[in-house]
C-alpha positions as CSV (number, residue, x, y, z in Angstrom):
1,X,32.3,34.7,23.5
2,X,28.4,34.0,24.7
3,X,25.7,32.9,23.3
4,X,24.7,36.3,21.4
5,X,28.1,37.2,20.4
6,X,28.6,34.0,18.7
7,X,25.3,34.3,16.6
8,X,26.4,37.4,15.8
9,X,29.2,36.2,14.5
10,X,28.1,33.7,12.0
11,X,28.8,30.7,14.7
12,X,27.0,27.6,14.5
13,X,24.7,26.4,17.6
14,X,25.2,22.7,17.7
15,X,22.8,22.4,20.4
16,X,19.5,23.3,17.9
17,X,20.9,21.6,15.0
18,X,17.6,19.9,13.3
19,X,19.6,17.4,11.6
20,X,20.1,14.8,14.6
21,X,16.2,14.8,15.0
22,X,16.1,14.4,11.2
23,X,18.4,11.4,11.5
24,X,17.2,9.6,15.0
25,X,13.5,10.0,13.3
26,X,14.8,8.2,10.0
27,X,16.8,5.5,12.1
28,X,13.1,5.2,13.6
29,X,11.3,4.2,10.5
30,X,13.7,2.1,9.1
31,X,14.0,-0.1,12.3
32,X,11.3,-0.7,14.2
33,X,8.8,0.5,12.0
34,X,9.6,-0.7,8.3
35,X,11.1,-4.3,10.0
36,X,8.1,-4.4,11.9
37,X,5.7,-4.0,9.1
38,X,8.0,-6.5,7.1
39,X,8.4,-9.1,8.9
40,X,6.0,-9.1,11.6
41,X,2.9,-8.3,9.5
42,X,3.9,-9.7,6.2
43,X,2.9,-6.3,4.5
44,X,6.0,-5.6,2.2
45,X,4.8,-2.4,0.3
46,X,4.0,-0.6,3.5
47,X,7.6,-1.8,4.9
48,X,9.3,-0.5,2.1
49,X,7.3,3.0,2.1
50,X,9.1,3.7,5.6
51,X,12.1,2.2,4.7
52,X,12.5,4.1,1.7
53,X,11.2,7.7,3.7
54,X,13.7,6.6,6.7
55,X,16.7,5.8,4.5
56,X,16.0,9.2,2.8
57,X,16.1,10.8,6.4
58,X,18.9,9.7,7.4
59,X,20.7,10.8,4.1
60,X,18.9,14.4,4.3
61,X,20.4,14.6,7.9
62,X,23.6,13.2,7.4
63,X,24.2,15.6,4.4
64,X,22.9,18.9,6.2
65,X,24.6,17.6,9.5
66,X,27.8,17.2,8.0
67,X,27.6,20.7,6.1
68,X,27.0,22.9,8.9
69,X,30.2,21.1,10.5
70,X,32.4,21.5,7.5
71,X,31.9,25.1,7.4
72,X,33.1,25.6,10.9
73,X,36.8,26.3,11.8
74,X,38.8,23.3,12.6
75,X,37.7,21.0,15.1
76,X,40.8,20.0,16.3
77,X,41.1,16.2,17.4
78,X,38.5,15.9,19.9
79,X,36.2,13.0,19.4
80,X,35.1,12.4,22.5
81,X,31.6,11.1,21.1
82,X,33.3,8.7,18.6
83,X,34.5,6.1,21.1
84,X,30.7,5.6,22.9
85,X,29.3,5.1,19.4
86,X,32.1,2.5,18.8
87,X,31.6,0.8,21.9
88,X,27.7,1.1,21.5
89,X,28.2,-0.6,18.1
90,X,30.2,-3.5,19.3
91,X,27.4,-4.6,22.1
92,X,25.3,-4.9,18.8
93,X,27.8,-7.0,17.0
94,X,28.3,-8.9,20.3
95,X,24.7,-9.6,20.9
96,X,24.6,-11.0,17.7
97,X,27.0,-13.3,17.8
98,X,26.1,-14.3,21.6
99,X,22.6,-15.5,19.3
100,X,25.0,-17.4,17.1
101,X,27.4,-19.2,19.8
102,X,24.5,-20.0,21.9
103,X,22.6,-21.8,18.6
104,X,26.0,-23.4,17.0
105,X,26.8,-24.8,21.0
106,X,23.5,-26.1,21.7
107,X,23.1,-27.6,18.1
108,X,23.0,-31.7,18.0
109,X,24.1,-31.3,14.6
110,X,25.9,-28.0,12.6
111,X,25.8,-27.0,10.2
112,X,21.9,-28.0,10.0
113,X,19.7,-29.9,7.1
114,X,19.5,-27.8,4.2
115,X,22.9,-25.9,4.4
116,X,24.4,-25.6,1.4
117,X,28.5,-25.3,1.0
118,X,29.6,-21.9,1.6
119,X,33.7,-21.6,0.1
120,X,36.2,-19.5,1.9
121,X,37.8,-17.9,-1.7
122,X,35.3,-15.0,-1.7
123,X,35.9,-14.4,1.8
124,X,39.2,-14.4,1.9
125,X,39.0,-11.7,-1.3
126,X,36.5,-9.6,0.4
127,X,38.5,-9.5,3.1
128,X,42.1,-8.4,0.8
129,X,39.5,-5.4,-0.3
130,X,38.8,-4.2,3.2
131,X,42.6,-4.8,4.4
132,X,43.2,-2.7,1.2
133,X,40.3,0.0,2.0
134,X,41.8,1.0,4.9
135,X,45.3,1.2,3.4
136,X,44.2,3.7,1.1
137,X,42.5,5.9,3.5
138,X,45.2,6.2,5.5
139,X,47.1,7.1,2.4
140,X,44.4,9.9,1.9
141,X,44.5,10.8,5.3
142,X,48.1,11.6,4.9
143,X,47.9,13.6,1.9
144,X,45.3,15.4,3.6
145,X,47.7,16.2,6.5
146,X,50.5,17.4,4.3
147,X,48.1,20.0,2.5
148,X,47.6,17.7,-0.8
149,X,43.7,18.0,-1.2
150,X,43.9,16.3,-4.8
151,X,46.1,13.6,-3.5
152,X,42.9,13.1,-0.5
153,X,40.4,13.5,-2.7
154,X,42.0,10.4,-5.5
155,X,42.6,8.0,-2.3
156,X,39.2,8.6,-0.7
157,X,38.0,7.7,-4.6
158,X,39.8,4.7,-4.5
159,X,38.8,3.6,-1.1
160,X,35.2,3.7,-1.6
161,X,35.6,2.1,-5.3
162,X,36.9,-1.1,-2.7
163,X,34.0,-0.5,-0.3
164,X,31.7,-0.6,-3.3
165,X,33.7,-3.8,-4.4
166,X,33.1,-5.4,-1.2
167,X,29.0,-4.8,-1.6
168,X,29.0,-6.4,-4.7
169,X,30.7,-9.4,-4.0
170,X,28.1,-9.4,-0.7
171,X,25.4,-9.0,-3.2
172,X,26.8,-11.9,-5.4
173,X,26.9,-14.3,-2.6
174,X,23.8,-13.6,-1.2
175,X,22.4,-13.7,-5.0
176,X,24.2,-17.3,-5.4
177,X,22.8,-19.0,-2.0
178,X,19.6,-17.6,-2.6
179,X,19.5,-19.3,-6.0
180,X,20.4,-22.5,-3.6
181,X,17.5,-22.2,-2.0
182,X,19.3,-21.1,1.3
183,X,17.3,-17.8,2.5
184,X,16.7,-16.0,5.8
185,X,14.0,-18.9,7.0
186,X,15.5,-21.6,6.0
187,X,17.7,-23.0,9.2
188,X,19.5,-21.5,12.0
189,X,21.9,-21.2,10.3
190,X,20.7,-19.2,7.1
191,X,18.9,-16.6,10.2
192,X,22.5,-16.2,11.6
193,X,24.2,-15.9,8.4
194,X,22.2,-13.3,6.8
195,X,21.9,-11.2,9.9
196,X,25.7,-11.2,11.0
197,X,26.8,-10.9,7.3
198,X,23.9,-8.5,6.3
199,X,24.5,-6.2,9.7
200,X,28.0,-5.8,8.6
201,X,27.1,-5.0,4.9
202,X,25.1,-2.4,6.7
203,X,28.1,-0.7,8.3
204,X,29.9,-0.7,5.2
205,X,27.1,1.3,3.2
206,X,27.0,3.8,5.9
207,X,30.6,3.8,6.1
208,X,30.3,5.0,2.3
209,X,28.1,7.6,3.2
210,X,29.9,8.9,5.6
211,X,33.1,9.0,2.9
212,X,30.1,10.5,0.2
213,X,29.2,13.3,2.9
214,X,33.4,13.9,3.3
215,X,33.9,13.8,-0.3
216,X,31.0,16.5,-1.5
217,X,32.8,19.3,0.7
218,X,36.1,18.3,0.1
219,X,34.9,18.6,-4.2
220,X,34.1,22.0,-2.9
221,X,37.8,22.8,-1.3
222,X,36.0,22.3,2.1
223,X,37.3,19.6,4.5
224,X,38.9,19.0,7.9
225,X,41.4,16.4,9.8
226,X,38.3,15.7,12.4
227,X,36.1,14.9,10.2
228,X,38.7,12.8,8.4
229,X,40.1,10.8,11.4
230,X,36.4,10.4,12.5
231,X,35.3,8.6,9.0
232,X,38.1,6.9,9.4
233,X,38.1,5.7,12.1
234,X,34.6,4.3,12.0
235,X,35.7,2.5,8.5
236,X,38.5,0.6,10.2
237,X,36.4,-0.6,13.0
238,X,34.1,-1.8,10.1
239,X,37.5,-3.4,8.9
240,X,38.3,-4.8,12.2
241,X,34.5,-6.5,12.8
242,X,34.9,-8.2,9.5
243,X,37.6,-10.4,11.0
244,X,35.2,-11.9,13.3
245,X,32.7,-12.2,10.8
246,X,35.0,-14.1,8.5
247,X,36.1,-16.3,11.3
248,X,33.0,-17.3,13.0
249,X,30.8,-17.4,10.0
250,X,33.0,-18.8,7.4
251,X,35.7,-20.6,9.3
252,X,33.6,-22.0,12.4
């Protein structure tokens, strides 16, 4: 079928789709320009401004992205695109602890002056939530295969009820070793901690969206397996980073 037929036909153009400008131009005032207001000029109110207009971006795009797809016929299981952004992803995470190794190596003494005693108990639970996150999903992905779109819909609940767990108990530490006076500035240490820790906290909140943006259509009777092994799959890569996080941060 061409070009004209399709339209025609009620087909969807991927190719002038507005919503991956929408998102790249969010992406683009959250990083470089709210970060760079933040912490490179010291002017907080005008960082926040273009994080706040980036993060809704990004959630206007996500949301209109994900609803022109959800309308088309199934996809089938091609997700060529998924593994590149994986693999794009890890460099990040890599890089980031490349930083880390290179600091903790050099370092005369670790952990440095003013470091306070970070316990392994909430770790070790935060990571029991993730392991148990993506237990349920694949639950909910299997309901999903066998036709049992309630069954999806109360696994996919209880899977982002754990991602939402996890944030809080990252909000709880970060809350407690603030209170200790160990913030972003105050060693090497407290730099590498926040960033690794916070980068992943990161993934998980978009991992969340990406479950809210599956969850909406699927309220609506409107869902797909590609969209489902594609959400999860990015959650259990989320999963999987965690484990070096937990041992290089917390165990190292």
């Amino acid at each position: 079928m061409d070009h004209t037929a399709e339209e025609h036909a009620g087909g969807h153009h991927w190719e002038v789709s507005i919503y991956p400008f929408i998102i790249s131009f969010g992406i683009f005032l959250l990083a470089p320009i709210a970060f760079g207001f933040i912490f490179e000029y010291n002017m907080l109110g005008v960082g926040l401004t273009f994080f706040g207009v980036g993060l809704i971006c990004v959630f206007i795009g996500v949301l209109g992205w994900v609803n022109e797809a959800i309308g088309q016929k199934e996809l089938g299981y091609s997700l060529t695109g998924l593994p590149i952004f994986i693999v794009s992803e890890t460099m990040i995470f890599l890089s980031l602890f490349t930083a880390y190794w290179m600091m903790r190596l050099s370092a005369d003494t670790w952990p440095p002056e003013g470091s306070p005693e970070i316990g392994i108990g909430l770790p070790i639970f935060m990571t029991i939530i993730l392991i148990s996150s993506s237990i349920t999903y694949h639950i909910g992905e299997g309901k999903l295969d066998e036709g049992d779109k309630a069954g999806f819909k109360t696994w996919l609940l209880i899977t982002m009820a754990l991602g939402l767990l996890f944030l809080s108990c990252t909000i709880y530490e970060y809350n407690h070793l603030i209170h200790e006076g160990f913030r972003w500035g105050t060693n090497a240490k407290s730099t590498a901690f926040y960033s690794i820790t916070g980068f992943h906290a990161s993934h998980v909140l978009i991992g969340l969206c990406i479950f809210l943006f599956v969850l909406i259509p699927a309220l609506k009777g409107k869902t797909n397996m590609t969209f489902t092994i594609a959400a999860g799959t990015y959650w259990h890569f989320v999963d999987i980073i965690w484990f070096f996080v937990v041992s290089q941060i917390y165990f190292w």
